[in-house]
C-alpha positions in Angstrom: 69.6 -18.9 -22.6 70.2 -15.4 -24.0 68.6 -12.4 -21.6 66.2 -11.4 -24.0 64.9 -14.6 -24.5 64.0 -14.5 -20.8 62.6 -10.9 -21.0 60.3 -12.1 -23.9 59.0 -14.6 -21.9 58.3 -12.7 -18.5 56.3 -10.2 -20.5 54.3 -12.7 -22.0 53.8 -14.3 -18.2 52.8 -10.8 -17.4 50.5 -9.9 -20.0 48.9 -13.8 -18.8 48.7 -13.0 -15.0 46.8 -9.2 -15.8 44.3 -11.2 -17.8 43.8 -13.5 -15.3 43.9 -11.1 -12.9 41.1 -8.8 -14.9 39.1 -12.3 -14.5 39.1 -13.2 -11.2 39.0 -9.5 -9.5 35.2 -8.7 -10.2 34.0 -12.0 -8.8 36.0 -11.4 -5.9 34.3 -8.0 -4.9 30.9 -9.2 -5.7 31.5 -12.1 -3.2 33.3 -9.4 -0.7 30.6 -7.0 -0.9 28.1 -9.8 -1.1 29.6 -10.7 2.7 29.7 -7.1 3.9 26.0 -6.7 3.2 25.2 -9.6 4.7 27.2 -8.7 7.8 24.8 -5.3 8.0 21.9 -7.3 7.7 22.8 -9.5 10.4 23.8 -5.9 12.6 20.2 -4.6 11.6 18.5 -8.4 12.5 20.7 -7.8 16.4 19.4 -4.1 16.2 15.7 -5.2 15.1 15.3 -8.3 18.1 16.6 -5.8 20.7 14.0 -3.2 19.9 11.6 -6.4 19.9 12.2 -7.5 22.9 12.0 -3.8 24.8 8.3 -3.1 23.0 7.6 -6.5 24.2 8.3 -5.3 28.1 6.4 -2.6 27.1 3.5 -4.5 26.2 3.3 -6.5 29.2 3.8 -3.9 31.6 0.5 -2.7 30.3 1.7 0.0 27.8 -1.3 1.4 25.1 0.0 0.4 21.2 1.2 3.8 20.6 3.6 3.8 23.7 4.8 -0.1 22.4 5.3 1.6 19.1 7.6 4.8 20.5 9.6 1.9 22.3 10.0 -0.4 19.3 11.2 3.4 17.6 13.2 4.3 19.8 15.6 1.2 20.7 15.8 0.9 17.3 18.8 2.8 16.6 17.6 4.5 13.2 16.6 1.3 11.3 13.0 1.8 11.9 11.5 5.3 10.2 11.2 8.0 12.0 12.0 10.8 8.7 10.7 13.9 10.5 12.0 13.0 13.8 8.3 13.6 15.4 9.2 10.4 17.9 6.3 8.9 16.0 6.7 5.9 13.8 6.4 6.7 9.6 3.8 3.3 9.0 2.4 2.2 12.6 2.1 -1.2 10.6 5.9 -1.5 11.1 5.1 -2.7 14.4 1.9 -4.1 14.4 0.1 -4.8 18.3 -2.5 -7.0 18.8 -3.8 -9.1 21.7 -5.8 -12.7 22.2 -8.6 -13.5 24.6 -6.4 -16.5 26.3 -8.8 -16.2 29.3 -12.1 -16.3 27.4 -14.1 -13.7 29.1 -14.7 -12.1 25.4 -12.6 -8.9 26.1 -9.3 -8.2 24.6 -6.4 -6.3 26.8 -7.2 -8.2 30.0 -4.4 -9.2 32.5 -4.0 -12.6 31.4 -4.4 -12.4 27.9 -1.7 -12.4 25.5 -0.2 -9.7 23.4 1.9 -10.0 20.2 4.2 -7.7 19.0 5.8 -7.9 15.7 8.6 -6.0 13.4 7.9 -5.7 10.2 11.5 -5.1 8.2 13.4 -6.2 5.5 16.6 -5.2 4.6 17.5 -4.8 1.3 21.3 -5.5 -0.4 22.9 -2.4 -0.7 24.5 -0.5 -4.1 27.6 -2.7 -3.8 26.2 -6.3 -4.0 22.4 -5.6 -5.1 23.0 -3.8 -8.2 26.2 -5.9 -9.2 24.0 -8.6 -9.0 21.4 -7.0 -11.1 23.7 -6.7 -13.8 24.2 -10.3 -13.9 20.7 -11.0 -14.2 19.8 -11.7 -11.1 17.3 -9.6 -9.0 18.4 -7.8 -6.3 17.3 -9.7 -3.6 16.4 -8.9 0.2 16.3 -10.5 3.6 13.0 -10.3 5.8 13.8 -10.0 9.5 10.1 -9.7 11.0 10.3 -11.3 14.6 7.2 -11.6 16.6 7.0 -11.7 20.4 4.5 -13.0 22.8 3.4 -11.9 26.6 0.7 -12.0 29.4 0.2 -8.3 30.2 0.2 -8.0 34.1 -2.9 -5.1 33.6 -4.9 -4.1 31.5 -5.1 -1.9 28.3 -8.1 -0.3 26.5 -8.3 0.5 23.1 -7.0 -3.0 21.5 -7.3 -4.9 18.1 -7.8 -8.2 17.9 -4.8 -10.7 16.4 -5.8 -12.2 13.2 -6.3 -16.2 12.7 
């Protein structure tokens, strides 16, 4: 076989693997950047529990809702609001604190009764994966990480709302 027989037809295999190449890339990085934001959310669902969990010793030591709040805040590592850096939560309803008459003597915050603490957060995909997704039609979606915790407070707190039905 003449050599420019074979050129010809290495250019043409060329040409075939850049088209196919062309294809395949831009499903790749969707489902790349599709994993990396999926692998923040999952960092931000570690970083939301463990805020959780130190409001929810808060809450049973007998801390008042703001001082459950400033804990949830500030083991939070950033992903809950804080913009003007006050120490004060942006929407208290973030981390909403309630408590339930468990022992039935018709008032709330008693030792004994129980107190729920809850994170309110979702996480929403990112520029890479959320917008290339959009532009396939499909909306943007999110993940809702909103744990909720339960305890017997060991004394009692004034000042409490009641946890809805």
């Amino acid at each position: 076989m003449p050599l420019t027989r074979r050129r010809r037809r290495h250019a043409a295999e060329a040409g075939q693997a850049l088209m196919e190449t062309a294809l395949v890339l831009p499903l790749i990085l969707i489902l790349l950047f599709i994993v990396i934001d999926f692998g923040i959310a999952l960092d931000r669902r570690e970083l939301i529990l463990h805020s959780l969990r130190e409001a929810g010793r808060s809450a049973v030591a007998g801390a008042s809702v703001a001082e459950i709040q400033q804990r949830a805040l500030s083991e939070s590592d950033g992903v809950l609001k804080d913009d003007n850096s006050d120490g004060v939560l942006d929407d208290p309803n973030q981390v909403p604190v309630c408590y339930m008459d468990e022992n039935g003597n018709g008032t709330l915050g008693d030792a004994g009764d129980v107190v729920r603490v809850r994170i309110n957060y979702e996480y929403n995909l990112t520029v890479g994966s959320g917008e290339m997704l959009t532009a396939f039609g499909v909306t943007s979606p999110t993940v809702d990480i909103s744990p909720t915790a339960e305890g017997t407070p060991v004394k009692s707190v004034a000042g409490v709302t009641p946890c809805p039905p």
